[in-house]
VOPAGU-2260 file (C-alpha; in pm, 1 decimal, decimal comma):
REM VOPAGU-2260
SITE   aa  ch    i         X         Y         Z
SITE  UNK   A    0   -7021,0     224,7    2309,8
SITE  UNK   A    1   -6893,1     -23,6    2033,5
SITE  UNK   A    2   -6567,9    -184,6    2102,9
SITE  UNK   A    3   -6521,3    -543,8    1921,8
SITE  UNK   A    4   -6272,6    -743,6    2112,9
SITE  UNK   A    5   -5969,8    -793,0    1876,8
SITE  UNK   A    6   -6077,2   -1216,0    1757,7
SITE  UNK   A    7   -6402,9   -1009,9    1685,3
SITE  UNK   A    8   -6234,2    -689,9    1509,2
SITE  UNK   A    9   -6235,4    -640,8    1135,0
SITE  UNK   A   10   -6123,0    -297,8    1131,7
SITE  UNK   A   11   -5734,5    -181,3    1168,8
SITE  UNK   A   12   -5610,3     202,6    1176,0
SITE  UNK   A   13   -5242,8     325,4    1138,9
SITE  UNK   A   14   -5042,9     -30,5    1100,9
SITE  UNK   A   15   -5071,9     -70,8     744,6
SITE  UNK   A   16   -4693,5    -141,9     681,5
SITE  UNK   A   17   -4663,7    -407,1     980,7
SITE  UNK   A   18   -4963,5    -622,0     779,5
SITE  UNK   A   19   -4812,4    -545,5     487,6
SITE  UNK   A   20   -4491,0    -729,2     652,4
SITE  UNK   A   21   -4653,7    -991,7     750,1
SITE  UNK   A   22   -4898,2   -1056,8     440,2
SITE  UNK   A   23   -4587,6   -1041,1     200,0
SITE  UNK   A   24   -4452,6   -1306,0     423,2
SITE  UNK   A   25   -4762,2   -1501,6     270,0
SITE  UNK   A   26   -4748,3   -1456,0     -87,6
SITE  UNK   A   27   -4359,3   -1506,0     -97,8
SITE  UNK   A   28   -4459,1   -1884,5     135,3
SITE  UNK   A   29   -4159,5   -1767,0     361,8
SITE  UNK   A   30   -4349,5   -1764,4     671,2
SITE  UNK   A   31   -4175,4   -1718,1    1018,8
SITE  UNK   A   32   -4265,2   -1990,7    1263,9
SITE  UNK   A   33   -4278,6   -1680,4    1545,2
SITE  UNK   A   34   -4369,1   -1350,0    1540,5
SITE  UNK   A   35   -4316,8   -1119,2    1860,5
SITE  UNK   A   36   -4607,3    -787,1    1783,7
SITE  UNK   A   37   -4453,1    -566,7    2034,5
SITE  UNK   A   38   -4609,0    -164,9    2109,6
SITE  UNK   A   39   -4825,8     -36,1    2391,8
SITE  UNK   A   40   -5120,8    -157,0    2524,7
SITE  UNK   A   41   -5461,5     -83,5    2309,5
SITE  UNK   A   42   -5311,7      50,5    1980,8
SITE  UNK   A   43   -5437,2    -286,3    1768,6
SITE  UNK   A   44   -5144,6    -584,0    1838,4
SITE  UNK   A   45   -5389,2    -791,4    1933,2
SITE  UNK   A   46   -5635,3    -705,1    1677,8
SITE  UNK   A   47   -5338,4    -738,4    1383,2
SITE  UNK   A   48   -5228,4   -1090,2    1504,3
SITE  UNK   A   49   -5604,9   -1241,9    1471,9
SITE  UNK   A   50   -5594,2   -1065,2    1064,1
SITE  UNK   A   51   -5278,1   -1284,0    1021,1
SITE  UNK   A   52   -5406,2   -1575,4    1196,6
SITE  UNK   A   53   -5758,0   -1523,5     961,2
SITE  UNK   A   54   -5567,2   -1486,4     617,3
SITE  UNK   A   55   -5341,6   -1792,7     728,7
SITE  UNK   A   56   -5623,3   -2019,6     812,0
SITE  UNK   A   57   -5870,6   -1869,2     527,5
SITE  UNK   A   58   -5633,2   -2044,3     282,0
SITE  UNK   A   59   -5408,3   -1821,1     -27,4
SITE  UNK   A   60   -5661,6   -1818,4    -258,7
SITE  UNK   A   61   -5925,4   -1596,4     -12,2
SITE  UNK   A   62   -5867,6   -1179,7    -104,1
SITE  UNK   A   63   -5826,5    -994,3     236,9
SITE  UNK   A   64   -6153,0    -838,6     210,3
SITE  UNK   A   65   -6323,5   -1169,6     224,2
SITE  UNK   A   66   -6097,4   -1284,4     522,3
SITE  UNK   A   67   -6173,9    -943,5     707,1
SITE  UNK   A   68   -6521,2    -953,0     662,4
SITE  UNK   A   69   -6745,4   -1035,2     959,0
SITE  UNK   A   70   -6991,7   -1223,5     731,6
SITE  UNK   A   71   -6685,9   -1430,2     637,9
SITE  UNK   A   72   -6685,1   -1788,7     768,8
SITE  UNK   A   73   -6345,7   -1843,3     917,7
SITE  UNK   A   74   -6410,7   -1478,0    1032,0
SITE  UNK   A   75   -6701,5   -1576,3    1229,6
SITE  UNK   A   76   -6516,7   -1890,9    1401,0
SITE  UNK   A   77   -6207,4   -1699,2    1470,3
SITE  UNK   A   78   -6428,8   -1429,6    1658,2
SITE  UNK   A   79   -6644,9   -1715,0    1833,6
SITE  UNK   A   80   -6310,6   -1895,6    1961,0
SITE  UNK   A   81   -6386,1   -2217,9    1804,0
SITE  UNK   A   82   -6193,3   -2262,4    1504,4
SITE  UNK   A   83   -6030,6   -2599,1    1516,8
SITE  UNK   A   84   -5664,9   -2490,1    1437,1
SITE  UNK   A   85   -5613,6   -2174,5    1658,6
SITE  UNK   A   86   -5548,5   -2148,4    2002,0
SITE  UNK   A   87   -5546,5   -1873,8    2226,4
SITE  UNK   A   88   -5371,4   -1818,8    2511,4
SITE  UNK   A   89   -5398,0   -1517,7    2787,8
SITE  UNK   A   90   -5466,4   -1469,8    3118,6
SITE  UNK   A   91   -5752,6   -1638,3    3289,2
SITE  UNK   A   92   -6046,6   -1426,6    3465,1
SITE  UNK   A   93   -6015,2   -1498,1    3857,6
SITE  UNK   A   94   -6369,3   -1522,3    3978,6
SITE  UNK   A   95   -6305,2   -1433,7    4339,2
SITE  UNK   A   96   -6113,5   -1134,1    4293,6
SITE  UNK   A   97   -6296,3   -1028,4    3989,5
SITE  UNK   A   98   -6014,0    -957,4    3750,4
SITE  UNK   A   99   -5785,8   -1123,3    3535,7
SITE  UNK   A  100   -5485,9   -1269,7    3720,8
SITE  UNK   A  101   -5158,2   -1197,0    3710,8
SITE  UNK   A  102   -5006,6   -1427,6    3487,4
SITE  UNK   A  103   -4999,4   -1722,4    3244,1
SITE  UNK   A  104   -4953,8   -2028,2    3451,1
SITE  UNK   A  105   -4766,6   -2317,0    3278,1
SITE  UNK   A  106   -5031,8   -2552,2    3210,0
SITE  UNK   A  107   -5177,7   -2332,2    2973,3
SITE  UNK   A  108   -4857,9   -2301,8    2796,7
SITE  UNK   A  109   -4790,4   -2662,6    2786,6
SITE  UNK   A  110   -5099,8   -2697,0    2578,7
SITE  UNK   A  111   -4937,7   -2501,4    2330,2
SITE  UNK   A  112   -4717,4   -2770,7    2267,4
SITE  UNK   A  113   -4945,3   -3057,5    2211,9
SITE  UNK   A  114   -5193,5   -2837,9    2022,1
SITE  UNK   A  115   -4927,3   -2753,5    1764,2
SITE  UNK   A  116   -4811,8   -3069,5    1707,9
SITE  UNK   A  117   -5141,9   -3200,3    1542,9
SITE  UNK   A  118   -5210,4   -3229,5    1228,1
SITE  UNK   A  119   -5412,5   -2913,9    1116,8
SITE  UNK   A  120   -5813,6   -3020,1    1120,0
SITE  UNK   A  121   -5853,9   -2815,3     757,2
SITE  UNK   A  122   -5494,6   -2918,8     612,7
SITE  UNK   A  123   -5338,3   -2562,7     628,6
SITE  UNK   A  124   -5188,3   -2420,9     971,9
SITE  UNK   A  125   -5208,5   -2451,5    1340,3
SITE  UNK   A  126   -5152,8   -2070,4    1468,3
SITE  UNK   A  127   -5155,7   -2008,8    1874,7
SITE  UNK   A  128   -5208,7   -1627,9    1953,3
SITE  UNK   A  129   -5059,1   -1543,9    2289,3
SITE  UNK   A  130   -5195,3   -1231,8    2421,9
SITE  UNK   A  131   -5027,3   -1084,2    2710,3
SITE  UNK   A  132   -4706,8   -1299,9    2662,7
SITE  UNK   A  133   -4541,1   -1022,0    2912,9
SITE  UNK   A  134   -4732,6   -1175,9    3206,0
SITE  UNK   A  135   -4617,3   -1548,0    3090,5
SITE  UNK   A  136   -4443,9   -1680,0    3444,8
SITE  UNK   A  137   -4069,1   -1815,8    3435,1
SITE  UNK   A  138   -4238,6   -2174,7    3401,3
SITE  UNK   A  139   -4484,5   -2094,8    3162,0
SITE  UNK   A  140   -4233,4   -1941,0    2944,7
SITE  UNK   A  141   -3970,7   -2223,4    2978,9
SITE  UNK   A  142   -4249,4   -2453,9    2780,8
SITE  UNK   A  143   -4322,4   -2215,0    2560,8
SITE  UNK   A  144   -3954,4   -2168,8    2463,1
SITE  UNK   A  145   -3905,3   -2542,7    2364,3
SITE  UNK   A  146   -4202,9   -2498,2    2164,0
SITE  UNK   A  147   -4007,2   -2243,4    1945,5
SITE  UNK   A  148   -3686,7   -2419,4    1967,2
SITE  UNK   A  149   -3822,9   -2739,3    1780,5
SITE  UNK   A  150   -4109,8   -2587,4    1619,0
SITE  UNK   A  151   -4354,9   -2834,4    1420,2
SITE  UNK   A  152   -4418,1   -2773,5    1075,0
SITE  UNK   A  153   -4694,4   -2592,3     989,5
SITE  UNK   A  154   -4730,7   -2399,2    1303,7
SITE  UNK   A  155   -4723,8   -2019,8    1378,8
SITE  UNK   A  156   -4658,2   -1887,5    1704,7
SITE  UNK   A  157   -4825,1   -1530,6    1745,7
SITE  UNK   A  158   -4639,7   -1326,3    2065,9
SITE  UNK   A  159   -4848,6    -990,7    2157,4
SITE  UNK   A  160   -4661,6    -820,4    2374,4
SITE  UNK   A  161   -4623,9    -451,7    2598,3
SITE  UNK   A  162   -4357,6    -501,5    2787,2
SITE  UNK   A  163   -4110,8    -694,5    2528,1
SITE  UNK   A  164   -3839,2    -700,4    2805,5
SITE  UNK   A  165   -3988,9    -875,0    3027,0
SITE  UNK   A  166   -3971,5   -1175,6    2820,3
SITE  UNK   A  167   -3669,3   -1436,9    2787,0
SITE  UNK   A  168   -3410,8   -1330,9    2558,2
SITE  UNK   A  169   -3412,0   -1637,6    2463,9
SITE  UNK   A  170   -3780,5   -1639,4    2322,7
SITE  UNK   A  171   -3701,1   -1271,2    2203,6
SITE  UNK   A  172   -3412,7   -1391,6    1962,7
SITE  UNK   A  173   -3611,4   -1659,1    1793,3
SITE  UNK   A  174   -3894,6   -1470,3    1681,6
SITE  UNK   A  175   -3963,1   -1224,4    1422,3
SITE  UNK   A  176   -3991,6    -880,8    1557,5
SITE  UNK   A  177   -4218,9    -625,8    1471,9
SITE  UNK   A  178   -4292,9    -315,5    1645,1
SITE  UNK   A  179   -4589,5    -105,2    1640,5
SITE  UNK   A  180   -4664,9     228,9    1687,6
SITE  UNK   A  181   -4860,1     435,6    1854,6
SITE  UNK   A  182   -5165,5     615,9    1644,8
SITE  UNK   A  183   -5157,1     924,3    1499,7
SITE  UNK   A  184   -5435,2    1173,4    1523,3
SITE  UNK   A  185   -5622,7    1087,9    1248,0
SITE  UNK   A  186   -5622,8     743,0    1269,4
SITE  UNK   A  187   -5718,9     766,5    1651,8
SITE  UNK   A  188   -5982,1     993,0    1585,0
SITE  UNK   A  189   -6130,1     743,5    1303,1
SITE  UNK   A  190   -6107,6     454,7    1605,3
SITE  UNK   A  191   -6224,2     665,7    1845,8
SITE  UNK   A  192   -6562,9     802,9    1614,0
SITE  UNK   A  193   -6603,1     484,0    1523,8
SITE  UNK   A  194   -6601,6     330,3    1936,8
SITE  UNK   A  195   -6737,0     655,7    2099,1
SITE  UNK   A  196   -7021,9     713,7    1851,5
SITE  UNK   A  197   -7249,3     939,2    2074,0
SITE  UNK   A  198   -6951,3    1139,3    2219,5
SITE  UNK   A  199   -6890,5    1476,6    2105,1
SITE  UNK   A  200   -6548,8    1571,7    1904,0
SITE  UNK   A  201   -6377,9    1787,2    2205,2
SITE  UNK   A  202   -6482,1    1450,7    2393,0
SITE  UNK   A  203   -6312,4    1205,6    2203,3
SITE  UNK   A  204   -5999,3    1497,3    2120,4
SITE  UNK   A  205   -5937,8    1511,5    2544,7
SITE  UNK   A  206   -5948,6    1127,8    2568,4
SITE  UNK   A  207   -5672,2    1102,0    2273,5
SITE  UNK   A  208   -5479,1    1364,2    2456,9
SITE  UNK   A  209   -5448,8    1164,3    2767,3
SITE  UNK   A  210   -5421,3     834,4    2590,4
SITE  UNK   A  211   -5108,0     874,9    2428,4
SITE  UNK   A  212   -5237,3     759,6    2062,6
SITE  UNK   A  213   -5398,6     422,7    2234,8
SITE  UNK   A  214   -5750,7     354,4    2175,9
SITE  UNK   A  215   -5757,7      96,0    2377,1
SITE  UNK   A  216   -5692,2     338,2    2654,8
SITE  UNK   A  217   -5904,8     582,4    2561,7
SITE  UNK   A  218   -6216,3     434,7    2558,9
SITE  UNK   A  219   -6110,3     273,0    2883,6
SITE  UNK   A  220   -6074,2     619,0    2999,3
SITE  UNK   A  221   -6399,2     716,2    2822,9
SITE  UNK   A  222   -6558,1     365,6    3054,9
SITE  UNK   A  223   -6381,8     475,0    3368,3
SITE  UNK   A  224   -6424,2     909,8    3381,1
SITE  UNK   A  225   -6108,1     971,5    3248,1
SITE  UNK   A  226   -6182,9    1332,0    3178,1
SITE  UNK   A  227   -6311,8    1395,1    3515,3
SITE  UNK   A  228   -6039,3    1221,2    3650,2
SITE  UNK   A  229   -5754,2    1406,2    3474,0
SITE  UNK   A  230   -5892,9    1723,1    3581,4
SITE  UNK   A  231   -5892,3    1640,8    3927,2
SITE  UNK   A  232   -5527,0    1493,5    3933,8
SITE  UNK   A  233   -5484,6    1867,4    3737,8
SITE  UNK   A  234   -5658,6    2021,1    4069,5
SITE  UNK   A  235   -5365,8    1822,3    4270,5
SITE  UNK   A  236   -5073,0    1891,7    4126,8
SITE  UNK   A  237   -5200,5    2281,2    4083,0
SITE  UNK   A  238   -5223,0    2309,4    4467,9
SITE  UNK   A  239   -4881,4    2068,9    4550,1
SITE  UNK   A  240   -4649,9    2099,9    4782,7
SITE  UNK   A  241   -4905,0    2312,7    4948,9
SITE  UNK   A  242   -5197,6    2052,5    4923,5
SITE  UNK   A  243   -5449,3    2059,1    5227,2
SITE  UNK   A  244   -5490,7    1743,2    5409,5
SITE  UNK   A  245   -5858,6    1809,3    5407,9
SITE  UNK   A  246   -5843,1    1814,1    4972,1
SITE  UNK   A  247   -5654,9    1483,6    4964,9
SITE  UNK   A  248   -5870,9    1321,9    5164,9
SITE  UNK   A  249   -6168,5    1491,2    4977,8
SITE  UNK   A  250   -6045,5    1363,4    4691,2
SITE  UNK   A  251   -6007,5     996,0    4848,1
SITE  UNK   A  252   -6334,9    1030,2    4932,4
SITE  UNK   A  253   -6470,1    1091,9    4564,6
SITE  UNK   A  254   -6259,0     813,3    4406,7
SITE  UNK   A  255   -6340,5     538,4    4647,5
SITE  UNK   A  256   -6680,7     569,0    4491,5
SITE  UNK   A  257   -6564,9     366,3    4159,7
SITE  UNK   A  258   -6468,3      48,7    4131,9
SITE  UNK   A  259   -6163,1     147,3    3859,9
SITE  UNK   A  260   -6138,1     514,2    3995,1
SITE  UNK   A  261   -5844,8     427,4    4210,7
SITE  UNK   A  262   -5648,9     292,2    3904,0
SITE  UNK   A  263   -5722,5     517,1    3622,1
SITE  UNK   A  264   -5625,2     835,2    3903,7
SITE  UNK   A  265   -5279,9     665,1    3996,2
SITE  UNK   A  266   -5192,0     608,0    3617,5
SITE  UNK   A  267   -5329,4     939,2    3530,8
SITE  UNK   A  268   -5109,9    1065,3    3825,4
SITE  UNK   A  269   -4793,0     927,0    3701,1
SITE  UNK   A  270   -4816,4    1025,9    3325,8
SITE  UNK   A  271   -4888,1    1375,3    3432,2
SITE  UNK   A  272   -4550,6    1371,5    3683,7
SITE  UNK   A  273   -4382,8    1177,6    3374,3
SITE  UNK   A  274   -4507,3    1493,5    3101,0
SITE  UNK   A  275   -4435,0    1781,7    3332,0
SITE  UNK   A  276   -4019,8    1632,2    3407,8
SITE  UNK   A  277   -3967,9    1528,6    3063,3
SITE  UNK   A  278   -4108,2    1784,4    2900,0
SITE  UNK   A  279   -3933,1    2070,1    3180,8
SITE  UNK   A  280   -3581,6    1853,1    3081,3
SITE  UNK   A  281   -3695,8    1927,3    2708,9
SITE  UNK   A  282   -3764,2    2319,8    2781,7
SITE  UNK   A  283   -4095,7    2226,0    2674,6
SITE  UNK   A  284   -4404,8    2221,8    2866,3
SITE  UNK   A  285   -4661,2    2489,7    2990,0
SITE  UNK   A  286   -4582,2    2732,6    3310,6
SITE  UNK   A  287   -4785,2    2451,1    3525,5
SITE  UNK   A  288   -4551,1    2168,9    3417,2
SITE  UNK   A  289   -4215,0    2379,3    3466,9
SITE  UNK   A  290   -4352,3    2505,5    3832,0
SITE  UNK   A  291   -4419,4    2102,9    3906,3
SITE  UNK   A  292   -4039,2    1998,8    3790,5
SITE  UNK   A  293   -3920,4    2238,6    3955,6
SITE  UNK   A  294   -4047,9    2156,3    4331,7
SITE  UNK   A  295   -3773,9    1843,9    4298,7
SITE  UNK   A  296   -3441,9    1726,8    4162,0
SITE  UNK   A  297   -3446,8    1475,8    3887,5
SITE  UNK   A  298   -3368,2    1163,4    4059,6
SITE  UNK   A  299   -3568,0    1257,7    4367,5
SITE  UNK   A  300   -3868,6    1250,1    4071,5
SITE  UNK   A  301   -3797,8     876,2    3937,4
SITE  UNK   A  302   -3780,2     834,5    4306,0
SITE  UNK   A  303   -4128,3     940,1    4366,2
SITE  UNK   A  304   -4272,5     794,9    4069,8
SITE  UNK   A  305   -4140,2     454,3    4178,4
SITE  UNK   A  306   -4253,7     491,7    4504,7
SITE  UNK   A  307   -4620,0     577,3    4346,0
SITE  UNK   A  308   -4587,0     245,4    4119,0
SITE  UNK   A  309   -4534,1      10,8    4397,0
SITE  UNK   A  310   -4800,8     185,9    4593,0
SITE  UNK   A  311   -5037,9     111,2    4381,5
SITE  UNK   A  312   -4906,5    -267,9    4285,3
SITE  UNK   A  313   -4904,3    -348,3    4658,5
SITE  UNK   A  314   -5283,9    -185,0    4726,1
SITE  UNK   A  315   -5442,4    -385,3    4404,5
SITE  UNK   A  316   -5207,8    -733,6    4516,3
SITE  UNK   A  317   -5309,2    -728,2    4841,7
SITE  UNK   A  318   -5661,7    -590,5    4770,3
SITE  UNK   A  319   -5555,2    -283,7    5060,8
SITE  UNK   A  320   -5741,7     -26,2    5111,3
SITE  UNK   A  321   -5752,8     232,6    4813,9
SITE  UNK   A  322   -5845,2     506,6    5031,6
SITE  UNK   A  323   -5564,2     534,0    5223,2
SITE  UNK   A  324   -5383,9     486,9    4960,9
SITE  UNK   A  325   -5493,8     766,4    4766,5
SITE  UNK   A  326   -5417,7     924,0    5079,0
SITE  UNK   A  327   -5056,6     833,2    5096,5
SITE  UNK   A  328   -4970,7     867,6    4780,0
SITE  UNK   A  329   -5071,3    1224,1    4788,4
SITE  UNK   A  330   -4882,1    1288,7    5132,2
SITE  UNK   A  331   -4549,8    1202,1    4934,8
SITE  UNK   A  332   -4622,6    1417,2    4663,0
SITE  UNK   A  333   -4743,4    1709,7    4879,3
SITE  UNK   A  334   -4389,5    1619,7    5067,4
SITE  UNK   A  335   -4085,0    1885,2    5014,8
């Protein structure tokens, strides 16, 4: 499996006209001091803010196939973190706990400030990507806001962000916004061939189908069983409200044997409640999804899928136990 991490990236699929955007903001020297890359998680934001930051720091005069060329030089010090005049900021990797925490504390932010306001080491810009600025906290994102409401010259902020309301409105309205879309199916099945090498077409077309055009996603689904997975939380909502005790714990059982099994099943859980109401609301949907939407009113649905989200918040917060919660979770879907 071959999946560069986005510094390291020099491919993009299906966001031609957002680089375009931002690469005529080049050539026409009108560059905005702060650009908010907004879009769900693994389509390429990421990946398309470390192209800007390389044609930026690469200088005018580089063509973009130089600049997106691994063999490149600023290409290979982007991708190995140590270019002098970008920073990066995301959340850090908690050792104990063995995942990344939460959010983005405001020390690290407060570095943005001081890096930006040096003098660029090659004479050209100072960029800072933020990746995961959704997860900044409400101190963290205080500093970063005075940072873009006196921003030094020469210096590009770079804002990846999921959840785009989750932010400050106030950090919202000063930067440049640019949306991106999920992938179509050609363009996620050139990512996907491209990631998933050795998997086999119908492979890499079920993982697209349950990614909801993300690569990203997918090939975390591809890393974590997906496909097994979905089919089981298929198997559950088949036999719901009527589900045995005996299967849901079966099913607890099987899951507690991965480490990421608990999480990919309760996302996998929710989109499939999400699919069958909308698309029952729509008149769309197969005879499986119209049974499901039809066990419950509307609201008592959001209600439910609320109920699954904190659920599973609460059980990976407080490191609880995922069995039970499995468990549980199925009880109040099983419940009339």
């Amino acid at each position: 499996m071959t999946v560069p991490a986005p510094r390291e990236n020099p491919w993009l699929e299906g966001h031609a006209a957002a680089e375009t955007v931002m690469n005529d903001a080049i050539r026409a020297q009108r560059i905005h001091h702060a650009w908010l890359l907004t879009g769900p998680e693994g389509i390429g934001k990421a990946t398309l803010a470390y192209r800007f930051a390389r044609r930026l720091l690469a200088g005018p005069n580089v063509p973009a196939a130089c600049v997106n060329d691994p063999a490149f030089p600023v290409f290979r010090r982007v991708a190995a973190g140590t270019h002098a005049d970008l920073l990066t900021i995301e959340r850090e990797w908690d050792d104990k706990r063995k995942r990344l925490r939460s959010e983005i504390v405001v020390d690290s932010a407060r570095g943005v400030a001081d890096f930006l306001r040096l003098t660029p080491a090659e004479g050209g810009w100072r960029l800072v990507v933020v990746d995961g600025a959704e997860h900044l906290n409400r101190n963290a994102a205080n500093a970063l806001l005075k940072v873009l409401e006196e921003p030094p010259p020469r210096a590009v902020l770079l804002l990846v962000c999921a959840s785009p309301g989750r932010l400050l409105p106030t950090i919202r309205s000063r930067c440049r916004r640019l949306r991106l879309a999920e992938l179509g199916a050609a363009d996620m099945e050139r990512v996907l061939a491209r990631c998933l090498p050795d998997m086999d077409a119908a492979g890499r077309a079920a993982l697209a189908a349950l990614s909801d055009g993300s690569p990203g996603r997918a090939v975390a689904l591809a890393e974590e069983q997906g496909i097994e997975i979905a089919a089981l939380v298929s198997d559950v909502l088949r036999a719901v409200p009527s589900l045995p005790v005996l299967r849901a714990h079966d099913v607890a059982d099987k899951l507690a044997r991965s480490d990421a099994g608990f999480a990919t099943f309760m996302d996998l859980l929710r989109d499939a409640i999400s699919a069958a109401v909308r698309n029952a609301v729509r008149g769309q949907g197969d005879a499986g999804q119209q049974r499901l939407a039809a066990l419950r009113p509307l609201a008592e649905w959001g209600d439910l899928w609320h109920a699954l989200t904190r659920l599973q918040d609460d059980t990976e917060r407080f490191n609880l136990d995922k069995r039970h919660a499995i468990v549980s979770s199925l009880d109040l879907l099983n419940a009339p």
